[in-house]
N, C-alpha and C positions, 0 to 999 in steps of 0.2 A: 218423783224419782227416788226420793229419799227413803219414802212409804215402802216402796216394789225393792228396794236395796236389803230393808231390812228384815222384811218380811220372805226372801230368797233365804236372806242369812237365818233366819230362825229357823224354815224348814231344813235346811242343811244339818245345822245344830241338832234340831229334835230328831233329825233323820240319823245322826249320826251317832247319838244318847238310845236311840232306840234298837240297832244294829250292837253297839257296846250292851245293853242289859241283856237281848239275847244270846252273848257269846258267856256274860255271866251265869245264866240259866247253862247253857253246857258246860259250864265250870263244874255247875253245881252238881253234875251226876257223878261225877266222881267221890265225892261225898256221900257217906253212908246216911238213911234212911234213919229218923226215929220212929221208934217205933212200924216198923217195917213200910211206913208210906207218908209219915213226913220226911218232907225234905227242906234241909238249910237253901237259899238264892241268894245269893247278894247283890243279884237287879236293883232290889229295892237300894240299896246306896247310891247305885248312880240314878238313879229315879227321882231321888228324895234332891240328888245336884240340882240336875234340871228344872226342878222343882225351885230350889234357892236361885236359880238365875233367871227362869221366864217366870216362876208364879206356879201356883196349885193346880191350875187347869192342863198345864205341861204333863204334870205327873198322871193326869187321869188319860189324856191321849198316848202318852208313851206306856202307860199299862196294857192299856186296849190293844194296842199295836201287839206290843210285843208275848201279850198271854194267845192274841189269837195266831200269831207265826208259831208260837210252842203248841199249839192247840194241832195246828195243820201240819204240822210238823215230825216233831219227837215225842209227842206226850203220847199217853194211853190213857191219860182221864179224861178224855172226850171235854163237854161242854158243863162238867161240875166242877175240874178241875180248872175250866178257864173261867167259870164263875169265882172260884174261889180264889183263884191267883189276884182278879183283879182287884175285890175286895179286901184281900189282904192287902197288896201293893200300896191299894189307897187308904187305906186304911190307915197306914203309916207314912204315907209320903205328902195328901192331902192336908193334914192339920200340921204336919212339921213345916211344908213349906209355905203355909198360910200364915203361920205366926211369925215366923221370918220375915215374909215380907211387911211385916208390921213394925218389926222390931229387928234390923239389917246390922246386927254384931254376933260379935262371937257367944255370948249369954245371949243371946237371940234365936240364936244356932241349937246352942245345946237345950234351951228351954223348949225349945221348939221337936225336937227331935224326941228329948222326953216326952213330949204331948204323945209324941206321934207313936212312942214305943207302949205308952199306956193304952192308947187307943187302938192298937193293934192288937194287945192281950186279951181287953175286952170283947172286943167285938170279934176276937176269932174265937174264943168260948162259946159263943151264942152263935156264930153261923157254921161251926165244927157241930153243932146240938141242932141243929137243923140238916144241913146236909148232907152229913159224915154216913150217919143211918142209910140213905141211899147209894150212897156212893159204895162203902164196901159190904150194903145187904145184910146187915144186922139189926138187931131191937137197938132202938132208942134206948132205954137202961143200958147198956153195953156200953152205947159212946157217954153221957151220963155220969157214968163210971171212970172215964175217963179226963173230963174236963178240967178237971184242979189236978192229976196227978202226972199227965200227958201234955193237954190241948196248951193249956195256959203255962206252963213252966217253959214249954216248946216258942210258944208264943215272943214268948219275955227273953227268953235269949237270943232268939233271931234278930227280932229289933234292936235286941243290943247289940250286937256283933255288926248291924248294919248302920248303927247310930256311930258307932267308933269307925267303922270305915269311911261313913261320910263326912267324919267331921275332919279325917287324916287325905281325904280325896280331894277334898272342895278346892283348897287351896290351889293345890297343884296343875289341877283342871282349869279352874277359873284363869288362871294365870296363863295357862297354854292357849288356849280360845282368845286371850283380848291380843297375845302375841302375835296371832292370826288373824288377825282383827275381826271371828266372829261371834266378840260378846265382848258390847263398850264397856266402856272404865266405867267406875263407879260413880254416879251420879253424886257425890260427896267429894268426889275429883283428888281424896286420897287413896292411897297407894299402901296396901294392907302389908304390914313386915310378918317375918316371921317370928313366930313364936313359942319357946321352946317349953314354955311351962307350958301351953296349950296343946301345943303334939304329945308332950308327954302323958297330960292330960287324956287326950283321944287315943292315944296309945294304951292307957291302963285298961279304959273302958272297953274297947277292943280286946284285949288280951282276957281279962274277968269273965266277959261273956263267952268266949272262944272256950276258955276253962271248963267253964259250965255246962257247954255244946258235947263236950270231951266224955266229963263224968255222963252228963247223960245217954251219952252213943257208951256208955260202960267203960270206956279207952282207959280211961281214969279213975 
């Protein structure tokens, strides 16, 4: 009974982390375009949550989900665009919320989230230099051209603007769900306070990268 109780309660959860990243994703059209077809999401924060409260494999099922509702939905990038949502998504939500659950603190958190912002840069350089060419019908040199001066600068602030959101979100969230009882206490059975150097903290790195979001839309 106990098994069927809690396994009701995680689909509801994931059900409900998945419904929240897609209303993120229509946040995000309000937000201008780099370079006329990337786009900022801040899914990936509450992705990278769910990720810190079920584990890594959450984050790769609530991508799936939610790249293929934006797919059938609002997008216009057909099936390159929901290629690439979801290896992005996991790209940064899978190694953040892997090493977390290895290491369950706040420098766990941020270490981890780091991982997850490096490996997002990475790896969207090299599948932006594979699939970009197709996607908007240009030479390969083109996009090339682009990778260190576009792909990966684009890259690296997104993860960061998502890193600072999750690490200003977790709290909050986490707290609300065990309130509703669906997401137990902490198997360490203390009771996280808050903390103001640490918001403040998530707070700079949020605002830095937001900055940097700024100059690069020209605003700034």
């Amino acid at each position: 009974m106990k098994k069927q109780q809690l396994s009701t309660r995680y689909l509801a959860v994931a059900a409900m982390f998945t419904a929240l990243s897609f209303v993120m994703v229509l946040v995000s059209k309000v937000i201008p375009n780099v370079a006329g077809f990337l786009s900022y999401e801040p899914k990936d924060a509450i992705i990278v949550i769910a990720g810190f409260i079920f584990g890594p494999m959450t984050c790769l099922i609530i991508s799936l989900l939610c790249s293929f509702i934006e797919m059938i939905s609002i997008s216009s990038t057909g099936i390159y665009g929901f290629l690439m949502n979801v290896v992005s998504t996991c790209a940064f939500t899978v190694p953040a919320a892997w090493f977390y659950s290895r290491h369950r603190t706040q420098k766990g958190a941020v270490i981890g989230l780091g991982i997850g912002v490096a490996v997002l840069t990475l790896c969207m350089v090299l599948w932006n230099y594979i699939i970009t060419p197709f996607y908007m019908g240009v030479d390969r040199s083109v996009v090339a051209g682009m990778l260190m001066s576009v792909f990966l600068p684009f890259n690296l602030i997104k993860g960061g603007i998502n890193a600072g959101l999750a690490l200003l979100l977790y709290k909050p969230l986490v707290t609300a769900l065990r309130k509703a009882h669906l997401v137990e206490e902490s198997s360490s059975g203390k009771k996280g306070k808050f903390s103001l150097g640490f918001t403040l903290f998530a707070l700079a790195v949020l605002v830095t990268f937001v900055l940097l979001l700024l100059v690069m839309l020209g605003v700034l």
